[in-house]
GUKEKE-669097 format. One line per field, with one value per residue: residue in three letters; x, z, y of N, C-alpha, C, O, CB in turn; residue number from 1. Coordinates in steps of 0.1 Angstrom, whole numbers. Glycine has a CB too. Example, Ala and Ser with C-alpha at 12.3 -4.5 7.8 and 13.67 -1.06 7.14 Angstrom:
% GUKEKE-669097
code	ala;ser
n_c1	132;128
n_c3	78;71
n_c2	-57;-22
ca_c1	123;137
ca_c3	78;71
ca_c2	-45;-11
c_c1	132;129
c_c3	78;79
c_c2	-33;0
o_c1	142;134
o_c3	85;80
o_c2	-33;11
cb_c1	113;141
cb_c3	90;57
cb_c2	-45;-6
pos	1;2
***
This chain:
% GUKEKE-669097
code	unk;unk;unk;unk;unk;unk;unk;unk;unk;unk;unk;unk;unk;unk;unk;unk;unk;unk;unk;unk;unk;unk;unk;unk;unk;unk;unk;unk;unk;unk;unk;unk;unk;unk;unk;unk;unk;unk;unk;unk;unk;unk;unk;unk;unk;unk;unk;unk;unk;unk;unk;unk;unk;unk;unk;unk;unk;unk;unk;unk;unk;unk;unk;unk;unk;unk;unk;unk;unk;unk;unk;unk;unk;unk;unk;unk;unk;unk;unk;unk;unk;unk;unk;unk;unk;unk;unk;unk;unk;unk;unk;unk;unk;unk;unk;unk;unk;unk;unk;unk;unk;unk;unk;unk;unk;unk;unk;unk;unk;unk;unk;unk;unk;unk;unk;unk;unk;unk;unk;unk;unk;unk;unk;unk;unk;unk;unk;unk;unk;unk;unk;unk;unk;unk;unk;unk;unk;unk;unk;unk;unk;unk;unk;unk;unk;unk;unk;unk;unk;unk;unk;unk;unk;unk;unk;unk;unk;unk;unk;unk;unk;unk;unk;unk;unk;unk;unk;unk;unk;unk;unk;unk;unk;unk;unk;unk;unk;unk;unk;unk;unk;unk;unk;unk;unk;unk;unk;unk;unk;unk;unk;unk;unk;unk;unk;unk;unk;unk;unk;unk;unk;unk;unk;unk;unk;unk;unk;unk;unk;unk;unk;unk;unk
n_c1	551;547;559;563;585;608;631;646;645;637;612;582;549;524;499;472;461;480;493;502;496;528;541;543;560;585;615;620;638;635;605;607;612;601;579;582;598;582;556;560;566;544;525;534;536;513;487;499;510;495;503;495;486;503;511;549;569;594;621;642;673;664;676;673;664;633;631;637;615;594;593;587;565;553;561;542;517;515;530;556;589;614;649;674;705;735;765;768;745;726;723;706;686;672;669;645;625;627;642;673;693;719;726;736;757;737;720;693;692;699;675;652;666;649;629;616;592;593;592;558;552;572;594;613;637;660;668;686;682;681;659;655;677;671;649;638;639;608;578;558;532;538;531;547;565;587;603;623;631;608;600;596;581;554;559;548;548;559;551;552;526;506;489;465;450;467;492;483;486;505;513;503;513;536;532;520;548;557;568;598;620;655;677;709;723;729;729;736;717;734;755;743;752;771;756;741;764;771;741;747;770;760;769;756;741;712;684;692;692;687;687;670;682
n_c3	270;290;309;340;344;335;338;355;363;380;377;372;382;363;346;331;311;301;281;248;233;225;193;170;150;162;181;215;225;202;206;231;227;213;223;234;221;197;204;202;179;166;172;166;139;131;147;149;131;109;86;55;23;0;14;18;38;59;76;105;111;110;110;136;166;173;149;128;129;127;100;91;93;84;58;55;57;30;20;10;19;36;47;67;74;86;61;65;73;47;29;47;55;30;28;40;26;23;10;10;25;30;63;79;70;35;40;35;5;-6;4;-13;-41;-42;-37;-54;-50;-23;11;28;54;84;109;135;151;162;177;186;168;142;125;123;106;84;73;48;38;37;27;24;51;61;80;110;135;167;184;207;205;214;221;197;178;159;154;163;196;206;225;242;249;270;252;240;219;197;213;201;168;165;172;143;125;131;131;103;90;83;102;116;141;152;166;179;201;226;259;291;323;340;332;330;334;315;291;295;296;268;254;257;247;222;198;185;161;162;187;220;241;274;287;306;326
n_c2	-85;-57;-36;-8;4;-16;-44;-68;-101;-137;-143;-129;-111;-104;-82;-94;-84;-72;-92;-113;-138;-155;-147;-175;-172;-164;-164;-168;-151;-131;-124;-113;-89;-74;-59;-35;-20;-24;-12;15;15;11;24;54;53;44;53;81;89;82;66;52;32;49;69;85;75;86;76;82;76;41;18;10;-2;8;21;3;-17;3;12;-18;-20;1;-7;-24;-17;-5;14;40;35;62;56;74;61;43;37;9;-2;-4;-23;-41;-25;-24;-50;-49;-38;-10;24;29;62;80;90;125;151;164;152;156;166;147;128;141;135;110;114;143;157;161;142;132;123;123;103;106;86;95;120;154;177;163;169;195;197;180;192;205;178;172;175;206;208;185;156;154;134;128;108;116;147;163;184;205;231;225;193;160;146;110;89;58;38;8;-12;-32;-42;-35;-44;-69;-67;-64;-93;-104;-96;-102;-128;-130;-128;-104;-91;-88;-90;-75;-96;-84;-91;-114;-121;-138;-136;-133;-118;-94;-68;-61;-61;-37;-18;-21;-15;6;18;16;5;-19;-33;-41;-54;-57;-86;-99;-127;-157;-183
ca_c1	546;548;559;563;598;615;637;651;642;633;598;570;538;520;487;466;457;494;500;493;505;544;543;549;574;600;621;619;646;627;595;606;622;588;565;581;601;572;545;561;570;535;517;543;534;493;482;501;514;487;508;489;494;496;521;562;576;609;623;652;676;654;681;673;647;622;632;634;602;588;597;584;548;548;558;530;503;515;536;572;598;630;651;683;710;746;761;770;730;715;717;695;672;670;659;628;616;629;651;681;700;731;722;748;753;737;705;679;691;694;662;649;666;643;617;616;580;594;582;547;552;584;598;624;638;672;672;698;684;680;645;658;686;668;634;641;631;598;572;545;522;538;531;562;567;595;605;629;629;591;595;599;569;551;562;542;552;553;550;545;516;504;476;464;452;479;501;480;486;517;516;500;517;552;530;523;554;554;577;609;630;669;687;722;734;721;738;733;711;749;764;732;760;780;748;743;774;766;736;752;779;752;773;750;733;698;681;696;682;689;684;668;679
ca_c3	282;291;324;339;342;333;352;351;369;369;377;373;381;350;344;321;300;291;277;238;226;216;180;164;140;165;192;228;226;192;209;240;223;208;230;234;204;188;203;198;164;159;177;158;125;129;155;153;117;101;76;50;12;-5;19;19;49;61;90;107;125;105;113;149;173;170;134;118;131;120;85;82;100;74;45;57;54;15;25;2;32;30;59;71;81;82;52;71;70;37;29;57;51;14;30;47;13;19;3;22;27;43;73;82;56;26;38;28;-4;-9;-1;-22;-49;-45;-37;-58;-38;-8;16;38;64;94;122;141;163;170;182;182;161;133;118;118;98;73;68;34;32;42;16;33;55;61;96;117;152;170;201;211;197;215;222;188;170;148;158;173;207;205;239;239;259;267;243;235;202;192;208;189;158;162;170;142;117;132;125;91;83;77;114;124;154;151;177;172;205;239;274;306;335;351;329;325;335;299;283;299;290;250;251;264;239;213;185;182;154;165;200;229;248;284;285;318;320
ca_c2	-79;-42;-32;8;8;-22;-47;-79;-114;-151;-144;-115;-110;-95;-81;-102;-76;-70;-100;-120;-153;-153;-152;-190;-174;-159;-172;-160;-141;-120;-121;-107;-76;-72;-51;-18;-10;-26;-6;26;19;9;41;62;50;40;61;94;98;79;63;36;32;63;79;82;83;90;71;90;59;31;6;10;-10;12;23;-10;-22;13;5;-30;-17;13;-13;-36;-6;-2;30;39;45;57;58;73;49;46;31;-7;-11;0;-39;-46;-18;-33;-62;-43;-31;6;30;38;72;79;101;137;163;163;140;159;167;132;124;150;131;101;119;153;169;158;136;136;115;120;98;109;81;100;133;159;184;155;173;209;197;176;201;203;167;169;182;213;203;170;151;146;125;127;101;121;158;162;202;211;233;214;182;154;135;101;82;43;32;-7;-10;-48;-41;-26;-54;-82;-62;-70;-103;-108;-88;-112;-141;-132;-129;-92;-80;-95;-82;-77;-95;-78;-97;-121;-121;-141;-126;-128;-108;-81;-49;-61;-59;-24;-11;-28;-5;23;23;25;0;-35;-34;-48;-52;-68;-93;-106;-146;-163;-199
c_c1	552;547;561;578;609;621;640;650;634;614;592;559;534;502;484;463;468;501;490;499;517;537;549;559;589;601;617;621;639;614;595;610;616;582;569;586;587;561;550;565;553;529;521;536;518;487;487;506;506;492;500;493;488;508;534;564;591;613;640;660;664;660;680;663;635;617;630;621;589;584;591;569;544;547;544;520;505;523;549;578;610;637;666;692;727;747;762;756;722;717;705;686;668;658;649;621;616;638;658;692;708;730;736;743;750;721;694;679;692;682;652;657;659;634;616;604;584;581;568;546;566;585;612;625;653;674;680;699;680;669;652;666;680;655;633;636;619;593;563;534;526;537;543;560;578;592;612;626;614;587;594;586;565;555;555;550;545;557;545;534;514;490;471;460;461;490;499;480;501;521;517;507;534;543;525;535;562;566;584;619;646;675;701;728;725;733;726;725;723;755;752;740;766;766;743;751;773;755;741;762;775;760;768;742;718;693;694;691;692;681;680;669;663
c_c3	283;307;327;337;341;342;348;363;361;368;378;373;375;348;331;307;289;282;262;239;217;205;179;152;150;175;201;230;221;202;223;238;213;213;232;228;193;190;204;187;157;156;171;144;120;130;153;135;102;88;67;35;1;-6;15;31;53;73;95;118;119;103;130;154;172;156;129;121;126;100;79;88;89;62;47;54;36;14;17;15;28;41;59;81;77;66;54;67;60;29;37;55;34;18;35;36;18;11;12;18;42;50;77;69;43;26;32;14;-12;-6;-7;-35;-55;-49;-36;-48;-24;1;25;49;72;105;124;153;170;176;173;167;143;123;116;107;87;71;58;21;28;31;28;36;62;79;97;128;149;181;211;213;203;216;212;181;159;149;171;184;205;217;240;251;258;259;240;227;195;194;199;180;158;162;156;124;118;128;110;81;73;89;116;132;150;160;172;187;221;251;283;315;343;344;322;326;321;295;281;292;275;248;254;252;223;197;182;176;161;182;210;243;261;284;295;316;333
c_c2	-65;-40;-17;9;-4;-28;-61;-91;-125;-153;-132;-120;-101;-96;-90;-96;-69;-79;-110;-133;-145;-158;-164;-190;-172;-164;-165;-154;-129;-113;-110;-90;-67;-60;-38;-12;-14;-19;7;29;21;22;51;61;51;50;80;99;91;73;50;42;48;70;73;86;79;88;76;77;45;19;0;-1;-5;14;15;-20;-11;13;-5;-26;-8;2;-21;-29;-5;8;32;46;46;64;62;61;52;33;12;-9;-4;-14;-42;-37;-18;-43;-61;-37;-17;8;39;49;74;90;112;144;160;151;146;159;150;126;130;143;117;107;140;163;169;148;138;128;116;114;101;99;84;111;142;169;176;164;187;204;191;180;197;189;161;177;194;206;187;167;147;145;126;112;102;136;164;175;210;215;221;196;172;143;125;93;67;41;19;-2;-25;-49;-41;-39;-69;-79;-69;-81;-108;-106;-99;-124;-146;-128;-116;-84;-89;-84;-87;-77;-90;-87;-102;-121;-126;-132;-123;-119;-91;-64;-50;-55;-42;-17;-10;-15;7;32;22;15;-15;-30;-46;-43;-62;-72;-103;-118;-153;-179;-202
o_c1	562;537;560;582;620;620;637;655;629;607;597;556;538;495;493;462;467;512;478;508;517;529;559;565;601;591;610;615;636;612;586;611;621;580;560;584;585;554;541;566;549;527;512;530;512;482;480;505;509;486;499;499;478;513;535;562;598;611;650;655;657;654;684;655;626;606;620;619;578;574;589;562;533;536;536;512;495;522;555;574;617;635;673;688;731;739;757;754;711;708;695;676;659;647;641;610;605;644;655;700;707;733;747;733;759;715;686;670;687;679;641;649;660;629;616;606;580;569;568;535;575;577;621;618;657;685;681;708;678;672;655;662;683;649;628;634;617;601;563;527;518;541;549;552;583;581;612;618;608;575;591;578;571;550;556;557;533;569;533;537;518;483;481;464;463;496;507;473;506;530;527;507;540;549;525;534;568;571;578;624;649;679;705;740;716;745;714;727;724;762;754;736;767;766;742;747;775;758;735;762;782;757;776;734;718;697;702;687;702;669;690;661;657
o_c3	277;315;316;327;346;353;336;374;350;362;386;367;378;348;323;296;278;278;263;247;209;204;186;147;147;181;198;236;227;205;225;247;207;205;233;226;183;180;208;182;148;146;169;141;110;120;156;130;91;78;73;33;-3;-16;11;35;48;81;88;128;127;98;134;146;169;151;122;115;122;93;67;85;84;57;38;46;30;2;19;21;20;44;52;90;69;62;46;58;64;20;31;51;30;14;36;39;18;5;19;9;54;44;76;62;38;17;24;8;-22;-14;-7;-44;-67;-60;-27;-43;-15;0;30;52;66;114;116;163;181;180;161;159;134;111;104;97;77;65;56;9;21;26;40;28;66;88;89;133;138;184;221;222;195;215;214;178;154;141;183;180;204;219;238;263;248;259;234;222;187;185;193;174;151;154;153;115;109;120;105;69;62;85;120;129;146;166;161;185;226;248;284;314;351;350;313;322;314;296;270;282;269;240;251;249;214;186;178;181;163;188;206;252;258;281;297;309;332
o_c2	-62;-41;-11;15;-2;-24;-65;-88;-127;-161;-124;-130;-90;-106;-93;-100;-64;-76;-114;-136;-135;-167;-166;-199;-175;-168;-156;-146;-119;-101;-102;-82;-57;-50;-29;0;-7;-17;13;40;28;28;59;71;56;56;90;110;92;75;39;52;53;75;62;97;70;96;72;71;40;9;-10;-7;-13;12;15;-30;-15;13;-5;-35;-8;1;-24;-34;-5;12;22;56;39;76;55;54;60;26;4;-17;1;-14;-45;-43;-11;-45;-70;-32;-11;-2;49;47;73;101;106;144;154;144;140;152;144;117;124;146;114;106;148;174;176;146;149;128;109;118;99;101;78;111;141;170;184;165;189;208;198;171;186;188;151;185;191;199;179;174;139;153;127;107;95;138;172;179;222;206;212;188;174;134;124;92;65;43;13;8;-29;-60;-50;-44;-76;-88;-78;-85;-114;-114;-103;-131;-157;-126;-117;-73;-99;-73;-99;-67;-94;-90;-95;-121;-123;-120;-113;-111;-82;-53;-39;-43;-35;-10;1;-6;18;43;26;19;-23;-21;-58;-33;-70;-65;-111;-119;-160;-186;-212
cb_c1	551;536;571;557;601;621;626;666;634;641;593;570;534;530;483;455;449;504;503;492;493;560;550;536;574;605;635;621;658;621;589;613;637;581;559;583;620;569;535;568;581;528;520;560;540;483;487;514;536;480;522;467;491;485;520;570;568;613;620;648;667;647;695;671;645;622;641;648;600;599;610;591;547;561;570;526;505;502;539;576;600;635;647;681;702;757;770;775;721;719;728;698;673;687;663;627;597;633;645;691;692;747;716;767;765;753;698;674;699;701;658;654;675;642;611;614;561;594;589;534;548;589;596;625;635;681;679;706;696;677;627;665;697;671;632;656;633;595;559;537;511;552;520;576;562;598;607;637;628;584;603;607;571;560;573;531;550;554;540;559;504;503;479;458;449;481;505;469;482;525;511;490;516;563;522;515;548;536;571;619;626;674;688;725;751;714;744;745;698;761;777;716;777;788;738;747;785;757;727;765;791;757;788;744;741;701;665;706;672;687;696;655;698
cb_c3	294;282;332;354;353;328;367;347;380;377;387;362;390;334;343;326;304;297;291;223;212;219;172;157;126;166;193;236;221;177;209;249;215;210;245;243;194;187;214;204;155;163;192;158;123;142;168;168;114;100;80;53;4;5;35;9;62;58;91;113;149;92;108;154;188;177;128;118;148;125;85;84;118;70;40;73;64;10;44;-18;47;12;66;73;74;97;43;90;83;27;35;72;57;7;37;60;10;30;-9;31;24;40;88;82;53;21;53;31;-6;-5;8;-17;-48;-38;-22;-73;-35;-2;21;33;60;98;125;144;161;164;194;180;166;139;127;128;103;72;66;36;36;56;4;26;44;52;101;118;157;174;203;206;180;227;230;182;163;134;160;167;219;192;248;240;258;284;228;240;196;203;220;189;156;168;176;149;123;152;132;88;79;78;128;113;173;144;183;168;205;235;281;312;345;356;315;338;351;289;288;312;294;249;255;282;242;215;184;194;141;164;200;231;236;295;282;324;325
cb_c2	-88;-33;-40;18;17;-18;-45;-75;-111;-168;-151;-103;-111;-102;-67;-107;-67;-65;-108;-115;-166;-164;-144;-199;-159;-143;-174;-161;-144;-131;-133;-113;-80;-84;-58;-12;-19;-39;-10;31;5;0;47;56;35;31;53;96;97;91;62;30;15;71;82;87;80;103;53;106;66;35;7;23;-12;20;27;-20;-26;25;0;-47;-8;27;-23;-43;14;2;32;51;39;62;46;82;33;45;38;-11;-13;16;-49;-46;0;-43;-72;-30;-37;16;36;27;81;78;92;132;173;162;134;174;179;123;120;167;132;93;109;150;163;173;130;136;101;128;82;123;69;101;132;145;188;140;172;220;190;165;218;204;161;170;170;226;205;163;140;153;109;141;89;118;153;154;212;204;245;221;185;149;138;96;90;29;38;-21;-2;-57;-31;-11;-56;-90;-46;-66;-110;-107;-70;-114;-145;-128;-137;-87;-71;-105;-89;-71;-108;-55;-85;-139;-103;-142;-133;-141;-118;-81;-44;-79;-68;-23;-18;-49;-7;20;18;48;1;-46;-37;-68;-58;-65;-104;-100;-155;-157;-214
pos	1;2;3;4;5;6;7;8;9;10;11;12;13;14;15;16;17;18;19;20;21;22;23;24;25;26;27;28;29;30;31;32;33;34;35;36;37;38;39;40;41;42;43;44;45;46;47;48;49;50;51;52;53;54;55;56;57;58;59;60;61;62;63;64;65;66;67;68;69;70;71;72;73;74;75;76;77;78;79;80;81;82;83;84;85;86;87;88;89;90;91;92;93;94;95;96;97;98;99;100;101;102;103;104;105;106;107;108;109;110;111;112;113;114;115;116;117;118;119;120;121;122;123;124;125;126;127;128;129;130;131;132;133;134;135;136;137;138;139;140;141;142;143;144;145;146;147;148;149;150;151;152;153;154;155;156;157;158;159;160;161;162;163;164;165;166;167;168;169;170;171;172;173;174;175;176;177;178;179;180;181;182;183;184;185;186;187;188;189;190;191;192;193;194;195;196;197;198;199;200;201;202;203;204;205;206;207;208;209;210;211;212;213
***
């Protein structure tokens, strides 16, 4: 489900048209943690940087919610990715069929060592200057999105919208077995300010998901 601004309770009233069948592979928890890192990874990847097999693309933060669903939507098209990350998760981004680089000084030229032309395809899901710093990675001409970064020349904005294609792509994509969500940690609806705080301080690997009994 896709709401405007988010919110937390035991009941909502939800348009019809924002809503598919939970995937039959992932829990409640997964599925719920689904629809808006998942439809901005998708829109990011489909829709705005056109990525299918052919391309390399280069996911900036590709251990993230949006990033690591970016990653397995690109692998699903046929696409070689290879994503900055710290070094704790270049295991995990193994296990998504990329090739991981350790993001700070010295990224580009490491990914210029995989990939000698440089890449044609960029996502930036961190900010902070991240693309000026790693140009160098990117081949001429190559398409880059930001989800952050959106004033930057040459750089496309990427903005999640509800789409119902788009979200039954995804179901369908978690029901073959192709997108899994990373819970990194679950909390009570009573304790939803910890959870707050957890996102805030930016160190759970995965998503995190409030629990309604």
């Amino acid at each position: 489900m896709q709401r405007a601004h988010g919110g937390l309770a035991e009941l909502v009233a939800a348009d019809v048209r924002t809503l598919v069948r939970k995937p039959r592979t992932m829990s409640f928890a997964q599925a719920s943690a689904l629809p808006l890192a998942g439809l901005t990874a998708y829109q990011a990847v489909v829709r705005t940087l056109g990525v299918e097999r052919g391309r390399t693309l280069l996911v900036h933060g590709a251990a993230g919610g949006v990033g690591s669903l970016a990653v397995q939507i690109a692998r699903s098209r046929g696409a070689r990715v290879i994503g900055t990350v710290s070094p704790r998760d270049h295991d995990y981004l193994r296990s998504l069929g990329a090739e991981p680089v350790a993001y700070g000084h010295g990224a580009a030229d490491r990914v210029r060592g995989l990939v000698p032309e440089g890449v044609d395809t960029v996502l930036d899901t961190v900010g902070g200057g991240v693309l000026t710093a790693t140009a160098q990675a990117a081949a001429p001409g190559a398409r880059v999105a930001s989800l952050v970064d959106i004033g930057v020349p040459g750089v496309a904005p990427v903005f999640c919208r509800m789409d119902h294609a788009d979200l039954t792509a995804l179901m369908e994509l978690a029901e073959a077995d192709k997108l899994h969500v990373r819970i990194g940690a679950t909390y009570p609806l009573a304790r939803a300010a910890d959870a707050q705080r957890a996102l805030a301080a930016g160190e759970t690997p995965g998503k995190i998901v409030i629990e309604i009994d």
